[in-house]
C-alpha positions as CSV (number, residue, x, y, z in Angstrom):
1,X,70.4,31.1,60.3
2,X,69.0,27.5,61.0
3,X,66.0,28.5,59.1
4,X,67.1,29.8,56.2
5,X,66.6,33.7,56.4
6,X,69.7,35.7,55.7
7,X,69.4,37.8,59.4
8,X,72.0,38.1,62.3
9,X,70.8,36.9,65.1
10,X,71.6,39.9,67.2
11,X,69.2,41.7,64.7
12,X,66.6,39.2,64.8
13,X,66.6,39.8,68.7
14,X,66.5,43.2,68.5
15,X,63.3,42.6,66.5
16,X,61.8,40.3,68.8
17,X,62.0,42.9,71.2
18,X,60.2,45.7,68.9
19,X,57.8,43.0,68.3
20,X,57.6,42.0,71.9
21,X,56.9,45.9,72.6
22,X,54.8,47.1,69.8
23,X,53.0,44.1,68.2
24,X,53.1,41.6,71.1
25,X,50.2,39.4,69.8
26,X,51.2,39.2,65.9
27,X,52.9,36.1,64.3
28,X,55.4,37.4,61.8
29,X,56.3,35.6,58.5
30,X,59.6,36.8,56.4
31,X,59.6,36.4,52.9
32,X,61.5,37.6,49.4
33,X,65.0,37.7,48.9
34,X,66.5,37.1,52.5
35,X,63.8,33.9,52.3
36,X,64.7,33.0,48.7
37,X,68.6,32.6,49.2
38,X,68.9,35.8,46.9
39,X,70.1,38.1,49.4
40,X,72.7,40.1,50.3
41,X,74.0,41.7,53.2
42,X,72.4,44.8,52.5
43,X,69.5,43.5,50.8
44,X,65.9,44.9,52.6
45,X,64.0,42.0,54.8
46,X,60.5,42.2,54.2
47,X,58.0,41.0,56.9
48,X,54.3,40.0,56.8
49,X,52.7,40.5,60.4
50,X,49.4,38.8,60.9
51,X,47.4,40.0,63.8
52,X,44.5,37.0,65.1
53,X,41.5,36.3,63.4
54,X,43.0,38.2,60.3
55,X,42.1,41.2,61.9
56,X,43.8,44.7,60.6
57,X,46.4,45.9,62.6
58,X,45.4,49.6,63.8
59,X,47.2,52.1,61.7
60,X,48.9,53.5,64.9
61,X,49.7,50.8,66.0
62,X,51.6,50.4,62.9
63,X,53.0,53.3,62.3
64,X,54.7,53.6,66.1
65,X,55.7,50.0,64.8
66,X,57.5,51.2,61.7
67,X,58.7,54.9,63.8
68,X,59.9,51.9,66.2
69,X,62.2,50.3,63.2
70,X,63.7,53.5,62.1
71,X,65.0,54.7,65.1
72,X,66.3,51.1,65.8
73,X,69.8,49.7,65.6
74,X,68.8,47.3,62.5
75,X,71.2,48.2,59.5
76,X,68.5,46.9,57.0
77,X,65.5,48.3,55.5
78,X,62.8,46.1,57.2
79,X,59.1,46.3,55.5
80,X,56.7,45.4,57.4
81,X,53.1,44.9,56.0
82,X,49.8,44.1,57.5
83,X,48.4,40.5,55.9
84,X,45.1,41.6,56.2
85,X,45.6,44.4,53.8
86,X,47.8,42.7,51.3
87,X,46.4,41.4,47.8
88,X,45.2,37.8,48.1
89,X,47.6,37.5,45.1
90,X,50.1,38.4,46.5
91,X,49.5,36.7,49.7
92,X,49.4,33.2,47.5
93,X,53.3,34.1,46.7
94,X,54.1,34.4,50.5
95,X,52.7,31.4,51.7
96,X,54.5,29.8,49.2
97,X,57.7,30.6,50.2
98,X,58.2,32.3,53.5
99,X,59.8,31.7,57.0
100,X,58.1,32.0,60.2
101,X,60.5,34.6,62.2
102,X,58.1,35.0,65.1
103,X,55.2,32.5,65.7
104,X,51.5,33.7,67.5
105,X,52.9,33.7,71.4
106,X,49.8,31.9,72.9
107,X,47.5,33.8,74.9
108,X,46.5,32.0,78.7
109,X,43.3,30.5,77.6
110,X,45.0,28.6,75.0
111,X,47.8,27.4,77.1
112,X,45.7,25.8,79.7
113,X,43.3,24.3,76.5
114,X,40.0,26.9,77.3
115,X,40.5,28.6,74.0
């Protein structure tokens, strides 16, 4: 929990590999309570996933995501929401105060600098 975010790191791997699986390209931020230090054990950790460009992340795609999360191991309610359709307003409050869980990986062009 160097970061910050209340989250086992057996459960944050586990999620890596969901991500990894279904969302492989997104960069994933964590925010509310687990971010804010108002957590509990039990308490729900809530995810913004922000696909390239700002794109929208294909409702199937999303959905297999979340189907994904359900039938998972994680004890916790995880939300995840696609950035692109979240209120600007309420995008404001997350950059404010949120924790990168899972940064962009980088894709082969922009390893070798031909991005």
């Amino acid at each position: 929990m160097a970061d910050g975010l209340l989250l086992q790191e057996r459960h944050r791997a586990a999620l890596e590999r969901l991500f990894a699986e279904h969302l492989p390209e997104v960069e994933v931020w964590a925010y509310g309570s687990r971010v804010t230090g108002r957590a509990h054990e039990g308490s729900d950790l809530d995810l913004a996933l922000r696909a390239p460009g700002g794109a929208e992340i294909e409702p199937v795609r999303l959905g297999a995501f979340r189907r994904a999360l359900e039938a998972s191991t994680i004890p916790i309610l995880v939300q995840p929401h696609d950035w692109a359709r979240l209120p600007e307003r309420f995008r404001r409050e997350i950059e404010r105060r949120h924790t990168v869980l899972r940064r962009r990986p980088e894709t082969r062009e922009s390893a070798d600098g031909r991005s």
